[in-house]
MIZALO-639662 format. One record per residue (C-alpha): residue in one letter; x, y, z. Coordinates in steps of 0.25 Angstrom, whole numbers, plus 5000, padded with zeros to 4 digits. Layout:
% MIZALO-639662
aXYZ;...
***
This chain:
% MIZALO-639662
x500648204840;x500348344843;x501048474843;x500648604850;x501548734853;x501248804865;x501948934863;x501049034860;x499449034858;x498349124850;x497249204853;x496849334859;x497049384873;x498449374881;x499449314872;x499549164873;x500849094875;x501548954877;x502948904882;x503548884869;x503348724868;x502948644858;x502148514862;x501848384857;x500848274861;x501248124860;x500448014856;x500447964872;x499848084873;x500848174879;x501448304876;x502948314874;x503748454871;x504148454855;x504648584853;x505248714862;x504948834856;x506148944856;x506149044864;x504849004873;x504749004888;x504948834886;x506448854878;x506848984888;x506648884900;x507248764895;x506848664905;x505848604893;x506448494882;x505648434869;x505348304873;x504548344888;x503248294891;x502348404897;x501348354908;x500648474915;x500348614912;x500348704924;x499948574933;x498748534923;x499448394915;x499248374901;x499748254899;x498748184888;x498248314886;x497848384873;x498848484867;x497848594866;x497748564882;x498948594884;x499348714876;x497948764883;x498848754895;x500148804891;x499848924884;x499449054891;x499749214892;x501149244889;x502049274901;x501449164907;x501749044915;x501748904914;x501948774920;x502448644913;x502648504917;x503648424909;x504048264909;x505448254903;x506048114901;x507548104901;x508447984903;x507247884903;x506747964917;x505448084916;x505448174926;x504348324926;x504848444927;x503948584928;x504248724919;x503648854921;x503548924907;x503049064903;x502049064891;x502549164879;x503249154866;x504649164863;x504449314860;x503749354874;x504949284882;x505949354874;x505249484876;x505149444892;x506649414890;x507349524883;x506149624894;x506749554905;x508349564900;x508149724899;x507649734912;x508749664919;x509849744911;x509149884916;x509049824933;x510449764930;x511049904925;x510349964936;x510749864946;x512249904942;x512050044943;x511550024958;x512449944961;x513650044955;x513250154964;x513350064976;x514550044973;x515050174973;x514350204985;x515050074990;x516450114986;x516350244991;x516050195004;x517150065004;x518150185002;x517750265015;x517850135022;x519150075016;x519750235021;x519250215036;x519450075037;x521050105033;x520950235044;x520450115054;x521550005048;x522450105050;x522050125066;x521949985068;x523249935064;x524049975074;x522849925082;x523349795076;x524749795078;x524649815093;x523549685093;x524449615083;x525549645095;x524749595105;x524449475098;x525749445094;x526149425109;x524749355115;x525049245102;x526649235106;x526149195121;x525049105115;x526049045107;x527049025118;x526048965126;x525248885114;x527048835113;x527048795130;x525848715128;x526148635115;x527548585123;x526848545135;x525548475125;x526948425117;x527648375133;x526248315137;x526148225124;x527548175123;x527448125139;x525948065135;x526747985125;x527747945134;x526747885144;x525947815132;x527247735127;x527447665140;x525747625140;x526147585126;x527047485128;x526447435140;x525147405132;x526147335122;x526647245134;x525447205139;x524947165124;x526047075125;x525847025138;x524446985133;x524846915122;x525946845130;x524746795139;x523746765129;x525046655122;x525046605138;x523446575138;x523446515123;x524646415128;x523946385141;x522746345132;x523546255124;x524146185138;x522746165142;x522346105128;x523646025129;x523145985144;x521745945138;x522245875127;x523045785138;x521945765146;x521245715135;x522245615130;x522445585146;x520845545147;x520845465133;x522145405140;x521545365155;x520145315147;x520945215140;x521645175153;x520345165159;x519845075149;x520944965151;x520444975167;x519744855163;x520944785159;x521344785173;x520944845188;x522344875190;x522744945177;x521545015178;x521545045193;x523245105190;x522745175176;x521445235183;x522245305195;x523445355184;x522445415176;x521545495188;x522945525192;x523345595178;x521845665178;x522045725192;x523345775187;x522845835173;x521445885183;x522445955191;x523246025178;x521946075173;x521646125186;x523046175185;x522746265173;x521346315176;x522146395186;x523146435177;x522246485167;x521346565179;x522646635182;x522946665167;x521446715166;x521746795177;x523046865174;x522446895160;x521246975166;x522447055174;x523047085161;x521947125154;x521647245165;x523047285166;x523047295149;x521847385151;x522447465163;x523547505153;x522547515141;x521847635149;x523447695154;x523647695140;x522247765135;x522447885145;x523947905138;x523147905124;x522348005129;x523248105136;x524148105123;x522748135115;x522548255125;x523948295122;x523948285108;x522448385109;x523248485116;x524348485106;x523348485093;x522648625099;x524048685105;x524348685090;x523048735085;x523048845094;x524448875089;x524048885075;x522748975077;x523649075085;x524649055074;x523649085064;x522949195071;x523949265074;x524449285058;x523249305053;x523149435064;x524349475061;x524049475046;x522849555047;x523649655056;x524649685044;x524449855041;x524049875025;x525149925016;x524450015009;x523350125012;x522250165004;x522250314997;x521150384990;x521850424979;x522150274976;x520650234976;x519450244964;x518150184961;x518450084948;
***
């Protein structure tokens, strides 16, 4: 494996420089950071680690490249920049990443460095001594504005105190009025109640109605199945008669007209209860339209007590802006205690 530092260069002309890293090529070919060297433009920026893999030099890669490639490529007049591409591995996953370094060694930065800190001391001192004769300058004039804005205090409080008069009367009649209309919003929600009680137990009444009929439709239902099951026995029955016809003409002449005779009458019971049920069938479909003619009464309740309670909400927020309003006015309308006096004032 081989080492090459890129600090610094030899030879005449402009004084040669590198970023103050020292590189190492592996045996795959690839050229890893070794060492940092202290105080070069690599250890001041921070961003480089030993271990890194470089890849490009100003755009132009130098992976597989000879070492004397790339410190060709890295060094250069000091004061000088240039731009390196790094390939870092950390927790199994590589990711690049770009630095821009300026070429010089150790003792050129610090010279840059300490040039630079003595500089800024001299515009900072200077910045100071501006800004301390602005605020003179400022002072001087904050004190004639704070002495004609107490003459103009002074002129306007009693300015003040007649509004604060006036307003203390308009909020006692918006007060009394804001009261008139909270009782009649409070009148208007208990008689809205009292309408919605009576719907109420209506609605409960007509629920129990509904039950009471749909109990009558499930027993009619068992009639008819009880009526069936009968008329099925009856049928078995008269086919058994009408199988002993044969054993004689009269038997089966008397069994045939008994059992036309009990089918006639179970014909005329069914007939019997068709109609019952078309009446049934009937009042229920009047049940059900006056439910919903009481279902809608009792919507139009439920919204008159929302409009109600509306009212009520922004009668009370009204009252409490007013309220607030009107003590935070008369708070800022209270004359200051003290006055201020030249002879108590000085410039710290």
């Amino acid at each position: 494996m081989n080492s090459s530092n890129v600090f610094s260069g030899e030879g005449g002309g402009p004084v040669q420089a590198g970023v103050g890293i020292f590189f190492q090529q592996e045996g795959d070919g690839s050229v890893v950071v070794k060492t940092i060297v202290s105080g070069g433009s690599s250890e001041r920026e921070g961003s480089v680690r030993v271990g890194d893999q470089i890849l490009s030099v100003d755009e132009h890669k130098v992976v597989g490249e000879p070492l004397s490639v790339l410190r060709g490529l890295i060094l250069g007049p000091q004061g000088s920049f240039v731009k390196l591409t790094f390939q870092r591995k950390d927790m199994g996953e590589a990711h690049t990443f770009d630095v821009r370094l300026m070429r010089g060694s150790a003792e050129y930065l610090q010279g840059l460095t300490s040039s630079k800190t003595i500089e800024d001391e001299i515009d900072q001192l200077r910045l100071q001594l501006r800004q301390a004769l602005s605020h003179c300058s400022q002072d001087r004039d904050e004190l004639d504005r704070l002495r004609k804005m107490l003459q103009t205090e002074r002129d306007q409080s009693q300015m003040r105190e007649r509004e604060l008069e006036l307003l203390q009367q308009e909020n006692a009649r918006e007060l009394s009025q804001l009261n008139e209309n909270l009782r009649n919003a409070e009148g208007g929600r208990r008689e809205a109640e009292t309408q919605l009680h009576p719907l109420q137990q209506r609605e409960a009444d007509l629920a129990e109605e509904l039950n009471r009929q749909k109990e009558k439709e499930r027993l009619r239902k068992e009639y008819i199945e009880e009526l069936k099951k009968r008329h099925e026995e009856e049928k078995g029955r008269l086919e058994g008669l009408f199988l002993k016809e044969q054993a004689g003409r009269r038997e089966d002449q008397v069994a045939r007209l008994g059992g036309e005779s009990q089918l006639s009458r179970i014909q005329a019971e069914l007939s019997r209860l068709r109609t019952l049920e078309q009446g049934r069938r009937e009042r229920e479909e009047e049940y059900k339209d006056r439910m919903q003619q009481e279902m809608a009464r009792l919507q139009d309740a439920v919204r008159t007590q929302d409009v109600v309670r509306t009212a009520v909400k922004e009668v009370e927020v009204k009252m409490a802006r007013y309220t607030g309003e009107y003590l935070q006015y008369t708070q800022q309308l209270v004359p200051p205690e003290e006055t201020l006096d030249d002879d108590n004032l000085f410039l710290a």
